[in-house]
C-alpha positions as CSV (number, residue, x, y, z in Angstrom):
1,X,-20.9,39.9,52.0
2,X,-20.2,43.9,51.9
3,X,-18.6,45.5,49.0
4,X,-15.9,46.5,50.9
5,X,-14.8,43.2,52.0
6,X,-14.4,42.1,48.3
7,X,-10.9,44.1,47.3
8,X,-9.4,42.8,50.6
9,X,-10.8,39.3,49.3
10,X,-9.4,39.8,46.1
11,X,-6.1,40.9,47.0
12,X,-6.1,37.8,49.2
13,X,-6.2,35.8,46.0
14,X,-4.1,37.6,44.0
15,X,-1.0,37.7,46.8
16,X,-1.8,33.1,47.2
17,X,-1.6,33.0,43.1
18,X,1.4,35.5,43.2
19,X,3.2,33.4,46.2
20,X,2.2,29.8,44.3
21,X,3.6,31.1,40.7
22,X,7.4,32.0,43.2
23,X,7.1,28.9,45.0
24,X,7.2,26.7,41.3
25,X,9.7,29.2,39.8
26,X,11.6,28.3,43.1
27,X,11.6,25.0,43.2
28,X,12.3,24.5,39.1
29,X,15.8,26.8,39.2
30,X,16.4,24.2,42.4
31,X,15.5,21.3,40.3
32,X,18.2,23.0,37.3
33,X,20.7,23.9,40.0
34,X,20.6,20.2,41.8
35,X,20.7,18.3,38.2
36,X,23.3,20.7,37.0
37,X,25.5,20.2,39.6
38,X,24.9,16.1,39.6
39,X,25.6,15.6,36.1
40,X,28.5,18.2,36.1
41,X,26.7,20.1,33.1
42,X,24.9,23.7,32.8
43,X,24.1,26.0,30.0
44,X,27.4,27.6,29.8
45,X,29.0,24.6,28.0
46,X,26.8,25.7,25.0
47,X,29.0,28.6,24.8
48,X,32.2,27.0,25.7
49,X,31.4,24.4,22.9
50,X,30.7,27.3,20.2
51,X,34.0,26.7,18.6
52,X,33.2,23.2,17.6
53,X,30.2,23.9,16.6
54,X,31.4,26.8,13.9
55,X,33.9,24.1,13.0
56,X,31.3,22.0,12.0
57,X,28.8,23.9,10.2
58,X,31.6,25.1,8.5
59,X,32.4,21.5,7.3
60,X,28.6,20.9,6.7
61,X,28.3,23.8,3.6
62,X,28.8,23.8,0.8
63,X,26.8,20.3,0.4
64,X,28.0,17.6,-2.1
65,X,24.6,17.8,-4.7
66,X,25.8,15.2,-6.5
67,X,25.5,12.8,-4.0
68,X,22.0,13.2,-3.7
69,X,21.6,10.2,-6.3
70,X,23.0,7.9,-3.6
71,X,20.6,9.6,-1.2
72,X,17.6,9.4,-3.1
73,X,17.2,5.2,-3.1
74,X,18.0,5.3,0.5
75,X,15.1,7.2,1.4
76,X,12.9,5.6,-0.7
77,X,13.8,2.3,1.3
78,X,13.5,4.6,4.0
79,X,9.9,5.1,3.2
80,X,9.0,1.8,2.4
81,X,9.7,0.6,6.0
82,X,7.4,3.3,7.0
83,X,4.8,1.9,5.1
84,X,4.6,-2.0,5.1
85,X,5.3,-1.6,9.1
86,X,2.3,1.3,9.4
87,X,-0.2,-1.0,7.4
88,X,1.1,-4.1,9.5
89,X,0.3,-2.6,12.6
90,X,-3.0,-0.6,11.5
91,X,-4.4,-3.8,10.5
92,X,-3.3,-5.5,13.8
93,X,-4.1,-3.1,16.0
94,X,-7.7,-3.3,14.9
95,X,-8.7,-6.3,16.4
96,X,-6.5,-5.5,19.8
97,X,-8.3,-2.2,20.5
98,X,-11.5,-3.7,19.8
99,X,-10.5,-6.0,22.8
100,X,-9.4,-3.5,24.9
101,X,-12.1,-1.2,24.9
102,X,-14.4,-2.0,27.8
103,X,-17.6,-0.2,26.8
104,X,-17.1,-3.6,23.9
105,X,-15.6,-6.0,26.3
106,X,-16.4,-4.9,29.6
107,X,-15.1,-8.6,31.0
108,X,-11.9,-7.2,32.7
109,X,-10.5,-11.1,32.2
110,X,-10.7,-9.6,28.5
111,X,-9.7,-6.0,28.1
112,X,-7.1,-6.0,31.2
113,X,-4.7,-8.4,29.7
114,X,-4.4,-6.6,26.2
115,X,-4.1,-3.5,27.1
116,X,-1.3,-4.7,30.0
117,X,0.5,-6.3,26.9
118,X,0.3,-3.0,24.9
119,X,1.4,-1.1,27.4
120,X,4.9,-3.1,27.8
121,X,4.6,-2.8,24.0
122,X,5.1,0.9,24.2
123,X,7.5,1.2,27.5
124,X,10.5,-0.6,25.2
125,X,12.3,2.0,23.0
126,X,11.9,1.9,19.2
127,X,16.1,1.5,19.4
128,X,16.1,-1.0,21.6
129,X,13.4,-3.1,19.5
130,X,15.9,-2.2,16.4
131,X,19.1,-3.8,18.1
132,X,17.1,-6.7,19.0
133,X,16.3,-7.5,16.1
134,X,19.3,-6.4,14.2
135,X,21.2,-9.1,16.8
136,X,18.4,-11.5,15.5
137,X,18.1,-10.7,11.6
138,X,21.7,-8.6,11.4
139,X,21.8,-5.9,9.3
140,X,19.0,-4.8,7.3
141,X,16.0,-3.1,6.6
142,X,13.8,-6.5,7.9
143,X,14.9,-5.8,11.8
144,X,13.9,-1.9,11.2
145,X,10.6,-3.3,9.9
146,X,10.1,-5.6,13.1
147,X,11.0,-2.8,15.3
148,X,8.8,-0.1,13.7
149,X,5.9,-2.7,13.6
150,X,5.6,-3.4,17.4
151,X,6.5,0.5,18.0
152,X,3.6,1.7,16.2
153,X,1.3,-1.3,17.3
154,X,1.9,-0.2,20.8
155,X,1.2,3.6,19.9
156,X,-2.1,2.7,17.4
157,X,-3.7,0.2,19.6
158,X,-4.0,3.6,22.4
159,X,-4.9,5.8,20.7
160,X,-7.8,3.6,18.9
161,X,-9.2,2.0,22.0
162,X,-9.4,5.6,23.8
163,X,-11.6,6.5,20.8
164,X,-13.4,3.3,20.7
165,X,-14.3,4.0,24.5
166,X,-15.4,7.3,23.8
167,X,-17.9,6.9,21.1
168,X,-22.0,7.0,21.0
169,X,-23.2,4.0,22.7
170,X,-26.6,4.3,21.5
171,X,-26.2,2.6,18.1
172,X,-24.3,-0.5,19.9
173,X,-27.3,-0.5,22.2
174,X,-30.0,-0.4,19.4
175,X,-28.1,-3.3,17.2
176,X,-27.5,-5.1,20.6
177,X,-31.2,-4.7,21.3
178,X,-32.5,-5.9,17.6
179,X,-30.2,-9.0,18.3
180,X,-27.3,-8.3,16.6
181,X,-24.1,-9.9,17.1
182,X,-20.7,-8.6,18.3
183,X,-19.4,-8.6,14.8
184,X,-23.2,-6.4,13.4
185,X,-21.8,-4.2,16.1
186,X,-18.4,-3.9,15.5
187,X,-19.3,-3.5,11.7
188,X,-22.5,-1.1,11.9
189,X,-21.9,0.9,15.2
190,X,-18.1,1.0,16.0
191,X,-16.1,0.8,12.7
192,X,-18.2,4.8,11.3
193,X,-17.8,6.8,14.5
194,X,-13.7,5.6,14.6
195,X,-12.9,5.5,11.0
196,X,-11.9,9.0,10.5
197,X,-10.1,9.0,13.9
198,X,-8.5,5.6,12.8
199,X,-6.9,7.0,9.3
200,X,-6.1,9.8,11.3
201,X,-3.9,7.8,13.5
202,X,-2.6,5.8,10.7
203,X,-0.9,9.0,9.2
204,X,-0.1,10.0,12.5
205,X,1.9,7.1,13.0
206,X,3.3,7.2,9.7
207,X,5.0,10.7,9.9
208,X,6.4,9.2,13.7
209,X,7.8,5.9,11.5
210,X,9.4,8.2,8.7
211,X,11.2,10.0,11.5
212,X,12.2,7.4,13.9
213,X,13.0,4.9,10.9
214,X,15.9,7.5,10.4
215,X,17.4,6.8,13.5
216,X,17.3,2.9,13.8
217,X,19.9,3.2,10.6
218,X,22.6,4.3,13.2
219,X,21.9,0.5,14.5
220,X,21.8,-1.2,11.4
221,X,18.2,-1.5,10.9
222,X,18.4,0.0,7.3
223,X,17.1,3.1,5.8
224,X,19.1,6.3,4.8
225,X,19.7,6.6,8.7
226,X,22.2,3.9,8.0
227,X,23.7,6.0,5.1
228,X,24.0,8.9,7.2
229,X,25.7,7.1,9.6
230,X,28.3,5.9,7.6
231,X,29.3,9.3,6.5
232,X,28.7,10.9,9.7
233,X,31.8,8.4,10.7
234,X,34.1,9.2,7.7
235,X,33.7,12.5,8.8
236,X,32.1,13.2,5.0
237,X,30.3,16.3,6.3
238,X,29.6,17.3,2.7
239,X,27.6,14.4,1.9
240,X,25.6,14.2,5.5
241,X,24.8,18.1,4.6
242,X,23.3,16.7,1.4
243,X,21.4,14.0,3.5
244,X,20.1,16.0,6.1
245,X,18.5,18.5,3.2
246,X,17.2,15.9,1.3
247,X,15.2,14.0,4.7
248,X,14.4,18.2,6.1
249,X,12.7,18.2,2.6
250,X,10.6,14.7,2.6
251,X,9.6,15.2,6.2
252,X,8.1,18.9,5.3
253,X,6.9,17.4,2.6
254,X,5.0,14.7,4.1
255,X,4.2,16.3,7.3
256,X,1.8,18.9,4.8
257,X,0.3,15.9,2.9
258,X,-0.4,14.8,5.9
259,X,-2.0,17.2,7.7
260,X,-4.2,18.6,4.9
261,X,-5.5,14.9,4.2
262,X,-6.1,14.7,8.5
263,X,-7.8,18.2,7.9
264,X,-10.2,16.8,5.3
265,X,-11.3,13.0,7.5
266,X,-12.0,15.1,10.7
């Protein structure tokens, strides 16, 4: 090919990139305009709601300190539930992704089914879980527990199996070959390459139970969610100031542990 057929070649490329990039940018202010106008809803009723909003952050300040002892057991129970229902699933997820993974199980009668299961698992809402169980239980922390337990099982089990899956087959292969069984392989090949990923996960999931325990209070499943709720309805707007502080606080909080531990395993 000449060199002067490459600029016309070029600008070729550059007007199809240039006329693909308008296209998308087209059809996204469509998509905006189209849902806009079905749901009645656009972003100028941000600005017509700016009243309400002043009136309320003017409600929210100053916060109500001294009910931060009320807070403070509250998010404890808050962060127990995280807890007992991250350890629950880690430990129950282990033996699920194990199943799941093919390169382990590579019968489709075995690893199909499980991950099918774990996959409905993780299509129900971590609300809806809550208010089944709250219906079941009633109020509590218990039905928060339940519903944070089969959340994060659905979520660990994934993410574990997709690591399992991807790991060094050569020291299954070489315990396999030697005669070892599936549980030499599990123990001696699998459970090293995943473990860092695994505790990983596990915090992961954690942070994601701290935050969504939070909002399965406003069902009843427990937790300072439920106390927030209850002065988010008698318009207390003093004392939810105080509680939203106090949780921005733990979440940072945990959210560095978290990370810097993360940082260390991998």
């Amino acid at each position: 090919m000449s060199k002067t057929n490459q600029p016309t070649l070029q600008g070729i490329s550059s007007n199809k990139t240039k006329l693909r990039i308008s296209a998308i940018f087209i059809i996204i202010v469509g998509f905006y305009l189209f849902t806009s106008i079905k749901t009645e809803s656009s972003l100028l009723d941000l600005w017509n709601g700016k009243n309400g909003f002043i009136n309320i952050a003017q409600s929210l300040f100053p916060p109500h300190w001294s009910y931060a002892s009320t807070v403070m057991p509250q998010l404890i129970e808050t962060l127990h539930m995280a807890i007992i229902a991250t350890t629950v699933a880690a430990l129950i997820s282990i033996p699920i992704s194990l199943l799941s993974a093919a390169n382990l199980f590579p019968n489709p009668f075995i690893h199909q089914p499980v991950r099918f299961i774990m996959n409905v698992l993780r299509t129900i809402p971590d609300i809806l879980l809550a208010l089944i169980f709250v219906g079941i239980f009633g109020v509590g922390v218990f039905p928060g527990i339940m519903a944070l337990i089969i959340f994060s099982l659905g979520l660990l089990a994934k993410l574990l199996y997709e690591t399992i899956e991807s790991i060094d087959m050569n020291p299954i292969e070489a315990i396999r070959a030697s005669g070892g069984n599936t549980l030499q392989v599990i123990t001696y090949a699998v459970m090293p390459q995943v473990l860092p990923q695994f505790v990983s996960f596990g915090l992961y999931v954690f942070e994601v139970n701290v935050r969504a325990s939070l909002v399965l209070g406003f069902v009843g499943a427990g937790g300072i969610g439920l106390l927030l709720n209850q002065q988010v309805s008698w318009a207390n707007y003093p004392n939810v100031m105080t509680i939203i502080i106090i949780i921005f606080i733990s979440v940072v909080i945990i959210d560095y542990i978290s990370n810097k531990i993360r940082e260390r395993l991998i």
